[in-house]
TORKOL-4160 file (C-alpha; in steps of 0.2 Angstrom, whole numbers, padded with zeros to 4 digits, m for minus):
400
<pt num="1" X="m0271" Y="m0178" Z="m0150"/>
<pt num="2" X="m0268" Y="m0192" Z="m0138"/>
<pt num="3" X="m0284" Y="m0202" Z="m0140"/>
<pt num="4" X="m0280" Y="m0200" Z="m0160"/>
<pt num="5" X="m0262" Y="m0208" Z="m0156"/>
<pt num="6" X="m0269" Y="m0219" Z="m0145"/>
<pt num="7" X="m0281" Y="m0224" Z="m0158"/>
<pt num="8" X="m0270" Y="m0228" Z="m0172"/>
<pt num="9" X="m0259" Y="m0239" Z="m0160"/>
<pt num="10" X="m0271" Y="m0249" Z="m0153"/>
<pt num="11" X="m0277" Y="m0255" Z="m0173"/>
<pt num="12" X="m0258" Y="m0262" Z="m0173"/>
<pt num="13" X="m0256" Y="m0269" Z="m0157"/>
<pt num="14" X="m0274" Y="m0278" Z="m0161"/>
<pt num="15" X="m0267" Y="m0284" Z="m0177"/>
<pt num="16" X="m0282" Y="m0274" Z="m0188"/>
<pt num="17" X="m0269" Y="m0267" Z="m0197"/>
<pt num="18" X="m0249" Y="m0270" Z="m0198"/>
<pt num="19" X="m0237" Y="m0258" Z="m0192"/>
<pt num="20" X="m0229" Y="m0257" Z="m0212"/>
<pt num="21" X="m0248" Y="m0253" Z="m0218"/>
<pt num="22" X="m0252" Y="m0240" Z="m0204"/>
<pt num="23" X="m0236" Y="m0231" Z="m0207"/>
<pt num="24" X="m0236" Y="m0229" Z="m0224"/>
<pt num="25" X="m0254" Y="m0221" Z="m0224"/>
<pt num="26" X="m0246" Y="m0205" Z="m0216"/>
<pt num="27" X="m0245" Y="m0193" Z="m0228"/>
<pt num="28" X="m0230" Y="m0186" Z="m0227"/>
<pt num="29" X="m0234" Y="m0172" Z="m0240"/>
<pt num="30" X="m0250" Y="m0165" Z="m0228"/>
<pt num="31" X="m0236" Y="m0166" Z="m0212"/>
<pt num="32" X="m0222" Y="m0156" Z="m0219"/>
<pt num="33" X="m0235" Y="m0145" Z="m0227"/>
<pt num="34" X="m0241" Y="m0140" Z="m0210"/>
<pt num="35" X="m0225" Y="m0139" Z="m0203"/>
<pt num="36" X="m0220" Y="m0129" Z="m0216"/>
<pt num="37" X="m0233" Y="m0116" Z="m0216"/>
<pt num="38" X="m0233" Y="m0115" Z="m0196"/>
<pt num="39" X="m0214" Y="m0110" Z="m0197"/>
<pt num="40" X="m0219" Y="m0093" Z="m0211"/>
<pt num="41" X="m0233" Y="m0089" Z="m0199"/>
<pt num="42" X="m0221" Y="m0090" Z="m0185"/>
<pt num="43" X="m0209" Y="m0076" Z="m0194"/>
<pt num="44" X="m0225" Y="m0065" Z="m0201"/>
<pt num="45" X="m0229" Y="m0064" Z="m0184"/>
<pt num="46" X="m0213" Y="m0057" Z="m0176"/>
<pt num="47" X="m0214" Y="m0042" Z="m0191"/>
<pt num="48" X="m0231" Y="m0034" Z="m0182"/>
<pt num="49" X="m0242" Y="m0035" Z="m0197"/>
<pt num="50" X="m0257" Y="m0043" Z="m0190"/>
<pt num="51" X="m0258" Y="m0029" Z="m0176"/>
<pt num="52" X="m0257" Y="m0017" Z="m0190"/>
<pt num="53" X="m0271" Y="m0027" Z="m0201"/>
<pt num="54" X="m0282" Y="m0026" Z="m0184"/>
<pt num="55" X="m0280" Y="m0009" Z="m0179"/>
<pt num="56" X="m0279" Y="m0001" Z="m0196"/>
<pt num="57" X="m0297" Y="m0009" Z="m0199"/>
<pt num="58" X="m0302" Y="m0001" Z="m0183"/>
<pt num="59" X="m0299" Y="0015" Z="m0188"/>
<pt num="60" X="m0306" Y="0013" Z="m0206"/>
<pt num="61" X="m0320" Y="0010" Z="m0197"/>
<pt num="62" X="m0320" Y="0025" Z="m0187"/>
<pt num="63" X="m0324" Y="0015" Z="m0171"/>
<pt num="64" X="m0341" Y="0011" Z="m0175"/>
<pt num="65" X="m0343" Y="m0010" Z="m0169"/>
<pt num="66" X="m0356" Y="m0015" Z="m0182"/>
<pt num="67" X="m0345" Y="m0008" Z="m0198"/>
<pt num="68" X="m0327" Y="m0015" Z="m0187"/>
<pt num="69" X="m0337" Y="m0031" Z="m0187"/>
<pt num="70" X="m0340" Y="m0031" Z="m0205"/>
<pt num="71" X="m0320" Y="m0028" Z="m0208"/>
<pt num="72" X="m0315" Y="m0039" Z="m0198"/>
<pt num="73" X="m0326" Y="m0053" Z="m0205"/>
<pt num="74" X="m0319" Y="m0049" Z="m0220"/>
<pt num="75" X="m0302" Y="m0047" Z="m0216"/>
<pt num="76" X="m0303" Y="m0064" Z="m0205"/>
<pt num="77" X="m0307" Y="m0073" Z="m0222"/>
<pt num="78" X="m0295" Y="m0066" Z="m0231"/>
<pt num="79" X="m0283" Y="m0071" Z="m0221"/>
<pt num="80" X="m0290" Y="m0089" Z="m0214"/>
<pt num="81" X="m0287" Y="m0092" Z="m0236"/>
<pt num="82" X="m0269" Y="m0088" Z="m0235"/>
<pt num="83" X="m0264" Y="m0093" Z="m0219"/>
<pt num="84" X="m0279" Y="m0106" Z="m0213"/>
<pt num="85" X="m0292" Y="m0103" Z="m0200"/>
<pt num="86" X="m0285" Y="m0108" Z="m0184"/>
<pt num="87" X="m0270" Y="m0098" Z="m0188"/>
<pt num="88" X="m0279" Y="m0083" Z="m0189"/>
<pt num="89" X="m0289" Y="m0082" Z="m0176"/>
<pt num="90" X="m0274" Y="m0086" Z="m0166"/>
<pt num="91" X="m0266" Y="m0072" Z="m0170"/>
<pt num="92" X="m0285" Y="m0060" Z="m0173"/>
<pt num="93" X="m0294" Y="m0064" Z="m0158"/>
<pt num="94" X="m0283" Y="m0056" Z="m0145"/>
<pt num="95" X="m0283" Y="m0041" Z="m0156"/>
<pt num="96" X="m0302" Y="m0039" Z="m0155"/>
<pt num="97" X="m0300" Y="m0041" Z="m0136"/>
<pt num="98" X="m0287" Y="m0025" Z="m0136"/>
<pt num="99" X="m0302" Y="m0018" Z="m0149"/>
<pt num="100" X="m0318" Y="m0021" Z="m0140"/>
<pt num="101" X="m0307" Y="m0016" Z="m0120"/>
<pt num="102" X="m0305" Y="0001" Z="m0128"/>
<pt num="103" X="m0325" Y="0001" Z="m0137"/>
<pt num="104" X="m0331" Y="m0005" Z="m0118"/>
<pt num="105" X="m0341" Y="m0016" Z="m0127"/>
<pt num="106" X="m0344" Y="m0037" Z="m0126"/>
<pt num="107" X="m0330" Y="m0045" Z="m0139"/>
<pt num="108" X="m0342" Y="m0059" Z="m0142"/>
<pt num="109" X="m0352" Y="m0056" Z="m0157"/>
<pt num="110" X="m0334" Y="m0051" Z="m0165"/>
<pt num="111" X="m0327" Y="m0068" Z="m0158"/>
<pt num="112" X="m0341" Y="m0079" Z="m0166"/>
<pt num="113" X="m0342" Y="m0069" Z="m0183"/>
<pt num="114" X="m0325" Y="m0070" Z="m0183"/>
<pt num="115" X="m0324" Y="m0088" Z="m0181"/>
<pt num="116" X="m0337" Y="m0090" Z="m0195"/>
<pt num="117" X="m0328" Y="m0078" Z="m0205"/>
<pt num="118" X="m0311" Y="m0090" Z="m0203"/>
<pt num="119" X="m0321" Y="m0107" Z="m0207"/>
<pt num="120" X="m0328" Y="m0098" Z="m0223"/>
<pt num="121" X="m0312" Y="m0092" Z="m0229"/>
<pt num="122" X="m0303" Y="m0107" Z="m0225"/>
<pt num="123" X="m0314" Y="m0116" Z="m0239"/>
<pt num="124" X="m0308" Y="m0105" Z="m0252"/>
<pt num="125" X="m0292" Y="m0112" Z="m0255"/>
<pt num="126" X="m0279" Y="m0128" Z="m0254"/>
<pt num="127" X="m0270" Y="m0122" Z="m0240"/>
<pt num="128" X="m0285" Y="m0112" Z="m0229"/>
<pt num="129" X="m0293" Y="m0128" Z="m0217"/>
<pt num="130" X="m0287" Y="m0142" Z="m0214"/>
<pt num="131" X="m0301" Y="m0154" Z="m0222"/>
<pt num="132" X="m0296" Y="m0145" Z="m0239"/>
<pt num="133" X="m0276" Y="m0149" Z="m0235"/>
<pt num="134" X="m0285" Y="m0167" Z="m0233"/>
<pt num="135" X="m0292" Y="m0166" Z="m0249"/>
<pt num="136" X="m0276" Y="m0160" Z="m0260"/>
<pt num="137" X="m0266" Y="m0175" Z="m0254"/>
<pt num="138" X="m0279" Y="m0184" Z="m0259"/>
<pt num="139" X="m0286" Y="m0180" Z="m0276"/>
<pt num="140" X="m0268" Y="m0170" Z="m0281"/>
<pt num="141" X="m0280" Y="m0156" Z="m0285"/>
<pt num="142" X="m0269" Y="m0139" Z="m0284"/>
<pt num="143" X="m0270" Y="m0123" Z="m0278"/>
<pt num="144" X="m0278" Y="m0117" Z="m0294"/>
<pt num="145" X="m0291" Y="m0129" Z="m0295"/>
<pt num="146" X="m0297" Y="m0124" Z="m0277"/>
<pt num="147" X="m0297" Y="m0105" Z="m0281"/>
<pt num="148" X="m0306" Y="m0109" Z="m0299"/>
<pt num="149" X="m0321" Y="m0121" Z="m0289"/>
<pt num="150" X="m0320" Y="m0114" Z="m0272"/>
<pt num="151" X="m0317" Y="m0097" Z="m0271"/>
<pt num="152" X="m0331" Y="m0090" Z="m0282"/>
<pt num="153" X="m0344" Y="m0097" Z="m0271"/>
<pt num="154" X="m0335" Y="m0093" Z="m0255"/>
<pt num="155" X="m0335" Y="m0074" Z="m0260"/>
<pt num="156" X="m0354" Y="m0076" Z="m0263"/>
<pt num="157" X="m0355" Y="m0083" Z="m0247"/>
<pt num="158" X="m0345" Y="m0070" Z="m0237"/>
<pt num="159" X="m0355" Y="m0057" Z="m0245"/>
<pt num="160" X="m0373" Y="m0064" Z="m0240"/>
<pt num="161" X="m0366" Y="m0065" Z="m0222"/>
<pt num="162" X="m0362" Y="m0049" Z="m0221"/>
<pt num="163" X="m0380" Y="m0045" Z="m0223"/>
<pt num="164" X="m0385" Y="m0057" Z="m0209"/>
<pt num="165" X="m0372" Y="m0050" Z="m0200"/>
<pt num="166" X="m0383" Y="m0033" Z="m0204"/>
<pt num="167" X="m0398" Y="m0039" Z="m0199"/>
<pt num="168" X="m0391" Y="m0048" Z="m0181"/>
<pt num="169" X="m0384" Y="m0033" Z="m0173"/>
<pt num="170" X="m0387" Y="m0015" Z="m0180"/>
<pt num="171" X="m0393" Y="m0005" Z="m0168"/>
<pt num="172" X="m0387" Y="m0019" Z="m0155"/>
<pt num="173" X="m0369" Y="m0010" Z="m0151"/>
<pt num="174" X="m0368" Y="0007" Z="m0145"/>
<pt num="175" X="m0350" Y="0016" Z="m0141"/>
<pt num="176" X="m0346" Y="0034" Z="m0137"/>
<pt num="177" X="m0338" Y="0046" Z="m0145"/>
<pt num="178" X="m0324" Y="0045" Z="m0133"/>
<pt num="179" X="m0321" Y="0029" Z="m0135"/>
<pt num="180" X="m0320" Y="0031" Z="m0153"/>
<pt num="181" X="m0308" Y="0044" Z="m0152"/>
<pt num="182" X="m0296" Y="0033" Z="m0142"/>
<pt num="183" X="m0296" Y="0021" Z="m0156"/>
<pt num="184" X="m0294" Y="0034" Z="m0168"/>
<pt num="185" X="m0278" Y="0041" Z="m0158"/>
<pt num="186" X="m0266" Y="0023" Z="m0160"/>
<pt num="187" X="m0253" Y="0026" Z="m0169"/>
<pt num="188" X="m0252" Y="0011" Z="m0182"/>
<pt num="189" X="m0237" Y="0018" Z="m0192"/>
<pt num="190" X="m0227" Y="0012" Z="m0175"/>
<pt num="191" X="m0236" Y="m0006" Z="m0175"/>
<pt num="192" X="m0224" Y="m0014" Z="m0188"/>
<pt num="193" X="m0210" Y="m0020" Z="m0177"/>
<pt num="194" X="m0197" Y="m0025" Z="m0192"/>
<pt num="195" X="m0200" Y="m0019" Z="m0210"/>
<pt num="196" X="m0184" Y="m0027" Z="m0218"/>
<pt num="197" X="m0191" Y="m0043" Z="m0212"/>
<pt num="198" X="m0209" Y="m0040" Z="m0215"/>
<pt num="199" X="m0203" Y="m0034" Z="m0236"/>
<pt num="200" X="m0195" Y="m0051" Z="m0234"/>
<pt num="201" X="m0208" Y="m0061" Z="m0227"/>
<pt num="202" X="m0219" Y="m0056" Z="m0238"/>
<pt num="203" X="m0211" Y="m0056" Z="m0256"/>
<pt num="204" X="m0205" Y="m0076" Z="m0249"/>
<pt num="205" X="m0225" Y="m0079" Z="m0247"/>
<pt num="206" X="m0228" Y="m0072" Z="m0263"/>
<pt num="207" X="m0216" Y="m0084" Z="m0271"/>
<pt num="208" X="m0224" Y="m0096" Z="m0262"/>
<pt num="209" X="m0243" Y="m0092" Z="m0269"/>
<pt num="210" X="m0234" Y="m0092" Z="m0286"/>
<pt num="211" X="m0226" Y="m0108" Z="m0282"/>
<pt num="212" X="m0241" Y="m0116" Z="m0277"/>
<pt num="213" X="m0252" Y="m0108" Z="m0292"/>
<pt num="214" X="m0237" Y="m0117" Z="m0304"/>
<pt num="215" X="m0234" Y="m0132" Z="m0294"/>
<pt num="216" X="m0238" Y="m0144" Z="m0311"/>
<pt num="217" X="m0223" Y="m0134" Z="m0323"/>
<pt num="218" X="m0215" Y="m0135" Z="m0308"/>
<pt num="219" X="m0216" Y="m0154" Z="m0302"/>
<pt num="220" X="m0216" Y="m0147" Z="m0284"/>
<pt num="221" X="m0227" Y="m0155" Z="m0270"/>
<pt num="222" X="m0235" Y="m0143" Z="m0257"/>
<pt num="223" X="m0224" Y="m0150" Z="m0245"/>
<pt num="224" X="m0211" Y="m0144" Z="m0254"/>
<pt num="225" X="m0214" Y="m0129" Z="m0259"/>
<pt num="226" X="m0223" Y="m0123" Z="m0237"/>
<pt num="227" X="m0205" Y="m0131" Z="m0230"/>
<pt num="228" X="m0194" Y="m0121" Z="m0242"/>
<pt num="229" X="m0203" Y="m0105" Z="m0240"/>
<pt num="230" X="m0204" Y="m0108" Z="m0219"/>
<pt num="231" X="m0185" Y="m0113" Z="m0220"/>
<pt num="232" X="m0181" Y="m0099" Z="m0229"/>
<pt num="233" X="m0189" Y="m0086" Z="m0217"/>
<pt num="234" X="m0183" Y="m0095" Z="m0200"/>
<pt num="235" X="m0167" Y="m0094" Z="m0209"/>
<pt num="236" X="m0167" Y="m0075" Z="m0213"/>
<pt num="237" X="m0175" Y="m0067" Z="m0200"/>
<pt num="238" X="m0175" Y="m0081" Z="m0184"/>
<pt num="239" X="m0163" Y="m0091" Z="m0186"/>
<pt num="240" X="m0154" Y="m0087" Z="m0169"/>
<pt num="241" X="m0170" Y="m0093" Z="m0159"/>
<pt num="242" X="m0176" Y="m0108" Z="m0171"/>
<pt num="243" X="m0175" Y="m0122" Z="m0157"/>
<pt num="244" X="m0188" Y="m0109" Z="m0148"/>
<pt num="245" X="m0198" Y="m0108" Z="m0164"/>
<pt num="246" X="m0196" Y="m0127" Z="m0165"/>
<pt num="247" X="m0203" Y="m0129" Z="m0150"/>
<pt num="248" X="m0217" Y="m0116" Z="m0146"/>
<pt num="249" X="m0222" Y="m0110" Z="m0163"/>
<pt num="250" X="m0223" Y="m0127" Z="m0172"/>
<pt num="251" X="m0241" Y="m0134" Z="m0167"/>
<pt num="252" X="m0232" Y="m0152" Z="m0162"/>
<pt num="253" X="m0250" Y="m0156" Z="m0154"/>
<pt num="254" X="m0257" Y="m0154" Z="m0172"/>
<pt num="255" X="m0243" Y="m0164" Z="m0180"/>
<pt num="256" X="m0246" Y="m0181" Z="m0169"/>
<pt num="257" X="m0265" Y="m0177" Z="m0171"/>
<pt num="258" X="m0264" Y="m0179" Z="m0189"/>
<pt num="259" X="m0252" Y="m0194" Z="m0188"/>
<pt num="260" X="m0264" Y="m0203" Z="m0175"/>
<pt num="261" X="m0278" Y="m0199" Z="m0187"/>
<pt num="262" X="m0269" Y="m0206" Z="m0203"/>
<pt num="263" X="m0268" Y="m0222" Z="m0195"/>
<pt num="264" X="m0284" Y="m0225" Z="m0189"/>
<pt num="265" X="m0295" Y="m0220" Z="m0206"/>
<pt num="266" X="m0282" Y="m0235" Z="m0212"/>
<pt num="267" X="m0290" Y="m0245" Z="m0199"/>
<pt num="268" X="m0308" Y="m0239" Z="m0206"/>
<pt num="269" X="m0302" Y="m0243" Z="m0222"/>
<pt num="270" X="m0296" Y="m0262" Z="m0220"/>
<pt num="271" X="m0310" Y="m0266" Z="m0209"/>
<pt num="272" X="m0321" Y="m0262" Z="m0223"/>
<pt num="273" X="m0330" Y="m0249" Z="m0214"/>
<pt num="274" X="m0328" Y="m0235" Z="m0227"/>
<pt num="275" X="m0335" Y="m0248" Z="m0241"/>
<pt num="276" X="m0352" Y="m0252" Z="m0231"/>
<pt num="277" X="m0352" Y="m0231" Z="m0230"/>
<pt num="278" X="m0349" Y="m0230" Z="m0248"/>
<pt num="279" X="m0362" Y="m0243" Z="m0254"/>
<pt num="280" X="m0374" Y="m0235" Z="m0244"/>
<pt num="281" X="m0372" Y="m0219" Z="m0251"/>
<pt num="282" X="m0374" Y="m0228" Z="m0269"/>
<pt num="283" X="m0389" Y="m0237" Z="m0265"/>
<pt num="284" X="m0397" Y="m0219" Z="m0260"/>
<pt num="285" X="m0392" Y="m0210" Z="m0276"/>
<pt num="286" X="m0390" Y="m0222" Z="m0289"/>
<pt num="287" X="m0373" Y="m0218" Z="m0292"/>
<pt num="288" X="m0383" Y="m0202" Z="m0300"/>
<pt num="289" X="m0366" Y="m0189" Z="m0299"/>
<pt num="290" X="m0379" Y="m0173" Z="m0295"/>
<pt num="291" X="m0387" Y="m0183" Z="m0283"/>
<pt num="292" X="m0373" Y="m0190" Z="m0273"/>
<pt num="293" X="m0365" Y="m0175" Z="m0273"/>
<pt num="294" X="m0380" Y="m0166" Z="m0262"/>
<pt num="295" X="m0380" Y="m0180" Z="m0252"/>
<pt num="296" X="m0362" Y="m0179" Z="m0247"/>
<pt num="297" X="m0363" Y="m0158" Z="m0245"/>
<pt num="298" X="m0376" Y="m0161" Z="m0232"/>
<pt num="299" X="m0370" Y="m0176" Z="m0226"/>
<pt num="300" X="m0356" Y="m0167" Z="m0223"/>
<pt num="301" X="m0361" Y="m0152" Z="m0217"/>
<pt num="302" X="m0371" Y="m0160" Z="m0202"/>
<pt num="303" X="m0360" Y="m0172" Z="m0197"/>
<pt num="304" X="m0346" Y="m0157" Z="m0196"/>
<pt num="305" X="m0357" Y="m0146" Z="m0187"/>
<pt num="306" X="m0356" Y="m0160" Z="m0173"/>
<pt num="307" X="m0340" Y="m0169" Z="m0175"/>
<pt num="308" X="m0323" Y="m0161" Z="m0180"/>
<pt num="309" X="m0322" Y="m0160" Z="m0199"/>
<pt num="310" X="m0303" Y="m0164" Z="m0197"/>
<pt num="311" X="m0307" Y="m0184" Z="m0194"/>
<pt num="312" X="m0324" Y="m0184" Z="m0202"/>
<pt num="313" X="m0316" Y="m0178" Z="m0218"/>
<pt num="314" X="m0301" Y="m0191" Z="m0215"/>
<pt num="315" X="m0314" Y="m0204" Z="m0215"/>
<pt num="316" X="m0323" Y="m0198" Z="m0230"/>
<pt num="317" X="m0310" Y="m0197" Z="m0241"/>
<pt num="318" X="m0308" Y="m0217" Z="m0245"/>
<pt num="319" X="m0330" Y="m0218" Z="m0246"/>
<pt num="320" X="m0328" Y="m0204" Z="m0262"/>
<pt num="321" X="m0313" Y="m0213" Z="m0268"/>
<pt num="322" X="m0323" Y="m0230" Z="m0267"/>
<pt num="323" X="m0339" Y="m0221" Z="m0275"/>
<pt num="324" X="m0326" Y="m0216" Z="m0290"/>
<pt num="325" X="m0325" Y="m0234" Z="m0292"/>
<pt num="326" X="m0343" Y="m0235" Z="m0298"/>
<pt num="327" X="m0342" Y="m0217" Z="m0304"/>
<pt num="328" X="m0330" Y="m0220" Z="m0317"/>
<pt num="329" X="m0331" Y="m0201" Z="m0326"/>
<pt num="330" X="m0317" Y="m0190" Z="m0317"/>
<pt num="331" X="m0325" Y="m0176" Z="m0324"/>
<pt num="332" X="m0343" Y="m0182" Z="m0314"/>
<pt num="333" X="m0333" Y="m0186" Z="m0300"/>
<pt num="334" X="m0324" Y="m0169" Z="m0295"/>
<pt num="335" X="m0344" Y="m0161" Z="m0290"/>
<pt num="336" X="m0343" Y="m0174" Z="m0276"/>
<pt num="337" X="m0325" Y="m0168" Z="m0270"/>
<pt num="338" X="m0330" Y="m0150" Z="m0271"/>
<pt num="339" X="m0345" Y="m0155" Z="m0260"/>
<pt num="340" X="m0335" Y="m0163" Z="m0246"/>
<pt num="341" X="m0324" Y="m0149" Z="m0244"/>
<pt num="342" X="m0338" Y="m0135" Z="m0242"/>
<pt num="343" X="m0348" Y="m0145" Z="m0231"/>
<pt num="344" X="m0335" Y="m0151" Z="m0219"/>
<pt num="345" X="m0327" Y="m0132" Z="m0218"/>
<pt num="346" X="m0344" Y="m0124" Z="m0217"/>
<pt num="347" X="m0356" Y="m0135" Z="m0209"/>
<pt num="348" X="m0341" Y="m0134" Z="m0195"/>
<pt num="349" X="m0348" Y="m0118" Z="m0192"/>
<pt num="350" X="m0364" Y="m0124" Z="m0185"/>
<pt num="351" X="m0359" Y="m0127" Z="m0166"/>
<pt num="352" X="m0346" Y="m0125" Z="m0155"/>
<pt num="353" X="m0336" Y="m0142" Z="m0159"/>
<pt num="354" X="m0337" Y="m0141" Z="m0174"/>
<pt num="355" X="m0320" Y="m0135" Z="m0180"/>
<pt num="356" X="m0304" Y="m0134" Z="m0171"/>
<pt num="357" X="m0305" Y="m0112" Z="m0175"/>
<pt num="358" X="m0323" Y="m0113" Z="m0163"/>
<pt num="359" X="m0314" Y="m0122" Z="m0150"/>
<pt num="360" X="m0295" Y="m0111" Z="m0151"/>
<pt num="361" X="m0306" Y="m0094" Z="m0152"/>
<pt num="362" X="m0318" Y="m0098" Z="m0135"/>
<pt num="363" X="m0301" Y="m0107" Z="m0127"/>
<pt num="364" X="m0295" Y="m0087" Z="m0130"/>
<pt num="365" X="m0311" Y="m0078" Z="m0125"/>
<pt num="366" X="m0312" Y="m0088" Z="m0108"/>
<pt num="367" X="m0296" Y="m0086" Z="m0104"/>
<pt num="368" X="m0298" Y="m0067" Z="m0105"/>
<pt num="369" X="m0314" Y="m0068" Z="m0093"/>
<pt num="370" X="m0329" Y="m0069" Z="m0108"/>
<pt num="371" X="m0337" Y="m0085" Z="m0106"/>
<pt num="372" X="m0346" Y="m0090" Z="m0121"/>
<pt num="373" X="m0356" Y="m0107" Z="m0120"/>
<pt num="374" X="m0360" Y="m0121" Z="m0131"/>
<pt num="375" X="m0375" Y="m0112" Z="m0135"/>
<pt num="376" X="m0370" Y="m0093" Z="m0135"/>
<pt num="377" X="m0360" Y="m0099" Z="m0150"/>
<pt num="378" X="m0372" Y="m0112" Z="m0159"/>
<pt num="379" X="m0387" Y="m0101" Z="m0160"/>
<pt num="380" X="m0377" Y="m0088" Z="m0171"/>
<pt num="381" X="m0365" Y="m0103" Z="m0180"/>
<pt num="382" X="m0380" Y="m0113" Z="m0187"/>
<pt num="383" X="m0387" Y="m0098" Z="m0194"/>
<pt num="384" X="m0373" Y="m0094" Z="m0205"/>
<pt num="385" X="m0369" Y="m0114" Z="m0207"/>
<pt num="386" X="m0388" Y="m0117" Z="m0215"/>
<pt num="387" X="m0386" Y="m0101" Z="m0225"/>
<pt num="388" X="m0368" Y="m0106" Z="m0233"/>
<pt num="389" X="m0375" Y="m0125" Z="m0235"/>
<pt num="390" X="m0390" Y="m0119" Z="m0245"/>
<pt num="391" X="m0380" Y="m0108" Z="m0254"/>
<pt num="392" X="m0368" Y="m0121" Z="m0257"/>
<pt num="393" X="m0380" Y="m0133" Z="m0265"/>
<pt num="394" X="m0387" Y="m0121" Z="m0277"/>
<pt num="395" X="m0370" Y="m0116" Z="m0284"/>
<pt num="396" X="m0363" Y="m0136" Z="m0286"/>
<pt num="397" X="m0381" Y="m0141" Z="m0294"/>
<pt num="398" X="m0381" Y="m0124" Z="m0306"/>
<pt num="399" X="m0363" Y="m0127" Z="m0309"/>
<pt num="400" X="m0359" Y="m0146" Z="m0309"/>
């Protein structure tokens, strides 16, 4: 956060950019969004239902680590594409802690699928990851338009992983019948602190999904529609602590990230940095839409696996929207938008540092005494990063 503001500050004082120019590129939309959403999340969380979500797979499950690991990358996904993927393993990881403590087994495997299973479901929508989020400001693509192209492929995805998942660790987890038996004895019924609020909370996200699903008819922004819903809950059920939600549920680090990072892709912008990019890409396809498009998904999905998808997908952005210059048909141009978004989100599962959810879900596991290194992580992540890229490029080629 602070080299980002740092960043975007220095192309002022240096005079690459003026202060007017660098402000403006903020997008206010992609702030309040955020904000928004953090503020629901905030209140869905003081209802209990992510315990119950965690516990009641447990049980489904029986106890048995390989098919709680299969629900729980399935639950993660589901999730990470309503409520993004950093959110989710915010609120999932500790969970599988509590879950694994009472298994006495490792949480890492869960940890690391979990991650993947948070960066894959995030791609499935508008409001999952944050380069998607990127991506709607944008393009003004809606939430429709990123269920119709993302999801199906997404759901493809997921269900091939669980297969690798298969193939990684059967027969790897072994946990008594005791232990089982503990798991099976929680009482989940007791788990849901608040179910006036949580009724509530969740026929306000509903109208929210819908909101966002209608957002044309309705000529409402996603900023719009994230604030009203988050205001709405803080109103309702935490109004009397909203300068503590303010302060400690509301990801102000995030925030000022985002601002910094605005700023600086400006920079990248009037320097003519993302041109150069742009004609380079050009002079490798041809300006041939199929062709480009693979270029950008692996492109994409490399770089991302080593740098934060947030900023590269920033700085990506204004190279597609220069190559739309010399791809003129809007119909040939969306391939290349789709190709961006599933490569950043999924090729971020290829290392450690390759998304801000790898990063929040080790900070977790090491401050709970299980240390998981750059490597620990990587040799599982690229596995399912290479398998989601491949995947990836049949479906935009078969589809596109």
């Amino acid at each position: 956060m602070l080299a980002a503001l740092i960043g975007g500050f220095v192309i002022i004082v240096l005079g690459v950019v003026d202060q007017t120019i660098a402000f403006s590129a903020i997008d206010w939309n992609v702030i309040f969004f955020l904000i928004g959403m953090m503020l629901t999340i905030s209140v869905m969380r003081e209802t209990g239902m992510f315990m119950y979500i965690a516990i009641k797979t447990a049980k489904i499950a029986k106890g048995s680590p390989l098919k709680i690991m299969a629900l729980m990358f399935m639950a993660t996904a589901l999730i990470s594409a309503i409520l993004g993927s950093v959110t989710t393993i915010m609120i999932l990881i500790p969970i599988v802690l509590l879950i694994s403590e009472e298994l006495k087994i490792t949480p890492v495997p869960f940890i690391i699928t979990m991650v993947v299973a948070s960066n894959m479901g995030g791609a499935a929508t508008m409001i999952g990851d944050p380069p998607n989020i990127l991506i709607a400001g944008a393009t003004k693509f809606t939430f429709v338009d990123f269920v119709l192209n993302l999801t199906p492929i997404i759901l493809i995805i997921v269900a091939f992983s669980l297969g690798l998942i298969w193939l990684l660790y059967r027969g790897k987890m072994r946990v008594s019948n005791e232990r089982r038996a503990k798991i099976m004895e929680y009482n989940d019924k007791n788990l849901i602190t608040n179910h006036k609020l949580l009724w509530i909370t969740l026929s306000v996200v509903g109208l929210m999904l819908l909101a966002f699903i209608f957002q044309k008819p309705l000529h409402l922004e996603n900023a719009t529609i994230a604030m009203a819903a988050g205001l709405i809950l803080v109103f309702v059920g935490s109004r009397k602590k909203v300068e503590t939600i303010i302060l400690n549920d509301i990801d102000w680090i995030t925030i000022f990230f985002f601002i910094g990072l605005f700023m600086i892709v400006e920079g990248l912008v009037h320097t003519g940095f993302i041109d150069l990019l742009a004609q380079g890409v050009i002079s490798v396809t041809n300006g041939e839409p199929k062709t480009t498009s693979m270029v950008i998904l692996w492109l994409s999905g490399i770089f991302s696996a080593f740098v934060d998808n947030i900023p590269f997908v920033a700085a990506m952005i204004p190279m597609i929207e220069r190559i739309g210059e010399v791809i003129t048909d809007p119909v040939q141009i969306k391939p290349l938008w789709w190709a961006l978004s599933l490569g950043t989100c999924l090729g971020g599962n290829g290392t450690l540092v390759g998304a801000s959810a790898n990063i929040v879900a080790v900070g977790i596991a090491n401050r709970n005494g299980y240390k998981i290194s750059f490597m620990d992580y990587t040799k599982i992540g690229v596995l399912f990063a290479l398998e989601s890229v491949i995947l990836s490029s049949l479906y935009i080629w078969i589809r596109y």
